[in-house]
N, C-alpha and C positions, 0 to 999 in steps of 0.2 A: 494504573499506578496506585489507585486508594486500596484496590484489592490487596495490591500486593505487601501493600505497607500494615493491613491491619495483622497478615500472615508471617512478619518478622518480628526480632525483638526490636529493642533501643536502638544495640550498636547497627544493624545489617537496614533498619530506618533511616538514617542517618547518614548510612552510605549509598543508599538506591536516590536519597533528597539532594545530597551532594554529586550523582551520577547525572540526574535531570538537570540541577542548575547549569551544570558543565557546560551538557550537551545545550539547553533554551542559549548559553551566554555566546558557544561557538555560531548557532545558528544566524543568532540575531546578526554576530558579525560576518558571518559567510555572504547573508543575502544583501549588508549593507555595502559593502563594501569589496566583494568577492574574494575569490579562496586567497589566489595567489596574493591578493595584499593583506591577507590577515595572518601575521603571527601566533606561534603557537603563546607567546609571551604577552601578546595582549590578550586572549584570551583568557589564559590565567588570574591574568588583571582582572578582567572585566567579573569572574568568577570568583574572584577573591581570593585564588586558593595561589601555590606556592607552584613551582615547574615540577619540581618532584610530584608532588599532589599528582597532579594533571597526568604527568604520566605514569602513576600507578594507576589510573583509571583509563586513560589513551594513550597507547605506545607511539603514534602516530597524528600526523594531522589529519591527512585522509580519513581514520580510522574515527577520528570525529565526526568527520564528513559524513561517511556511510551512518554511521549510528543515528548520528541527528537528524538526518534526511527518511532514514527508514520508521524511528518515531513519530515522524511529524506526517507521514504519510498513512501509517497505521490509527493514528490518533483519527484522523482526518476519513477515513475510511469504517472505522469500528461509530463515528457521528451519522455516516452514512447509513449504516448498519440499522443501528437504532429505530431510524426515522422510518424502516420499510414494513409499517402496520396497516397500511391500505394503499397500496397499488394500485395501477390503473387496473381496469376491466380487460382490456385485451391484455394477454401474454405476451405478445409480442412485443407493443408498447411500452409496458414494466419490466422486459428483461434488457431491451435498450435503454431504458433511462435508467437501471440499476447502472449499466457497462457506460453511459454516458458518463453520471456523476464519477465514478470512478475515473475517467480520461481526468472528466475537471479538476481533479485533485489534484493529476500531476501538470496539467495545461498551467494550472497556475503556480508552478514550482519553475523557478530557475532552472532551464534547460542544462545550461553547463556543469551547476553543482551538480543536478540529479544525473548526467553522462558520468561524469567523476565517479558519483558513489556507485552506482550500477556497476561499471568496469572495475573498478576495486574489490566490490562484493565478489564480483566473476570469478578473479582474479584467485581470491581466497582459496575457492573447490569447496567441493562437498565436505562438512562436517566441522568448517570454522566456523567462527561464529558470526559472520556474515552470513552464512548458510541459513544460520540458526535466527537470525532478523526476517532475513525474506522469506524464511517459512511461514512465521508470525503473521507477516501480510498476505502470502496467498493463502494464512486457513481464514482471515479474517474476509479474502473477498470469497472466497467459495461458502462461507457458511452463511454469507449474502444471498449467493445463488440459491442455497441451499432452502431457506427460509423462503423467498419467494416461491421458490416450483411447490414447494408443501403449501402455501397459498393458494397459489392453481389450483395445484390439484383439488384442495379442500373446498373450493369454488366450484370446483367440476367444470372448469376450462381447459383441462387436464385431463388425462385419463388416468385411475387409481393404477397403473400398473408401469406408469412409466417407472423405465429404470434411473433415480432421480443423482444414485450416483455418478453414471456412465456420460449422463447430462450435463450432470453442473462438471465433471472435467474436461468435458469437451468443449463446451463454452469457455470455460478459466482456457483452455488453452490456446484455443484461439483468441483472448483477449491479451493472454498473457506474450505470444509471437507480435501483434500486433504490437505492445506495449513497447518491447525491445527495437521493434523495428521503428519506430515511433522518434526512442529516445538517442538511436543511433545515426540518426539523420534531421541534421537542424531544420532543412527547409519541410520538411515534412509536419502537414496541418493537421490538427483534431478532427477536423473535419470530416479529412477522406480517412484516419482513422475509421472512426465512427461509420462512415457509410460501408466501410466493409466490414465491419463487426453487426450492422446490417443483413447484411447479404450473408453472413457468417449462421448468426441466430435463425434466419428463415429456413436455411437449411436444413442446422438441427432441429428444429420443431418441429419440420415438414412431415415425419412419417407419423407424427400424435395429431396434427389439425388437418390430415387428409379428408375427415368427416367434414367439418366445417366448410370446406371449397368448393 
């Protein structure tokens, strides 16, 4: 967000400050009090602004939902990001607690909003701008991956010839099926998540650490 704001004038400032209040003002009430009892009208309240306002910025309440739910996960993930300057020592290890903190991201999000916004996003298709949100998050978690296996490698836990593209989207996608299958089913735990995203990674690494075994 500071990037983007140093990159606009006044007026397009001004409207990205009043895009994020919107979204912080809906969320706050989403997670207090959940969807179906927060009006679009208290919102407006809580945001200050006017019904018109609000929806020249959100045609919809949903369309809150998805937006607010998908910043706060990218924000939340892009902190993740950051923080991956020394990794564990095994590969292994680091590419699971990278794929771990990422579950914990959504583990701690209200199940039901994040079902909502996920099938809403779906709902859109390719090339709305829901599209155009969950892109934002899978390049922020593959360029996670990304950054890690260049680590490896640079370690020489790796081998310099891995193909790190081919890698890091076969991972993203088996976390990203995982992910789906995750939020589409309430009883369903992080846990067993996580142990087959497990079993998932040892696979793909398995033809680069065949030396090691």
């Amino acid at each position: 967000m500071v990037d983007q704001l140093k990159k606009v004038g006044r007026r397009e400032r001004k409207k990205l400050e009043r895009h994020d209040q919107i979204l912080t003002c809906a969320m706050e009430l989403f997670e207090r009090d959940g969807y179906d009892a927060v009006s679009v009208e208290a919102i407006a309240t809580a945001a200050d602004i006017s019904l018109r306002t609000l929806y020249n910025f959100f045609p919809t309440k949903i369309d809150l939902l998805r937006s607010g739910s998908t910043r706060k996960s990218r924000m939340r993930l892009e902190t993740i990001l950051a923080s991956l300057t020394n990794p564990p020592l095994d590969v292994r290890v680091g590419l699971n607690r990278w794929i771990e903190a990422q579950f914990q991201v959504f583990a701690h999000a209200d199940r039901d909003l994040l079902s909502r916004s996920v099938c809403q996003g779906l709902a859109q298709g390719p090339g709305a701008e829901a599209d155009q949100e969950y892109f934002q998050i899978d390049s922020v978690a593959q360029s996670g991956l990304r950054l890690l296996l260049d680590i490896y490698i640079a370690r020489g836990a790796l081998p310099p010839d891995v193909e790190v593209g081919a890698l890091v989207r076969l991972i993203f996608a088996a976390s990203n099926g995982e992910f789906y299958y995750w939020v589409s089913r309430p009883d369903e735990s992080v846990d067993n998540v996580l142990q087959r995203m497990r079993s998932h990674i040892d696979i793909a690494l398995r033809p680069y650490l065949l030396a090691d075994n």
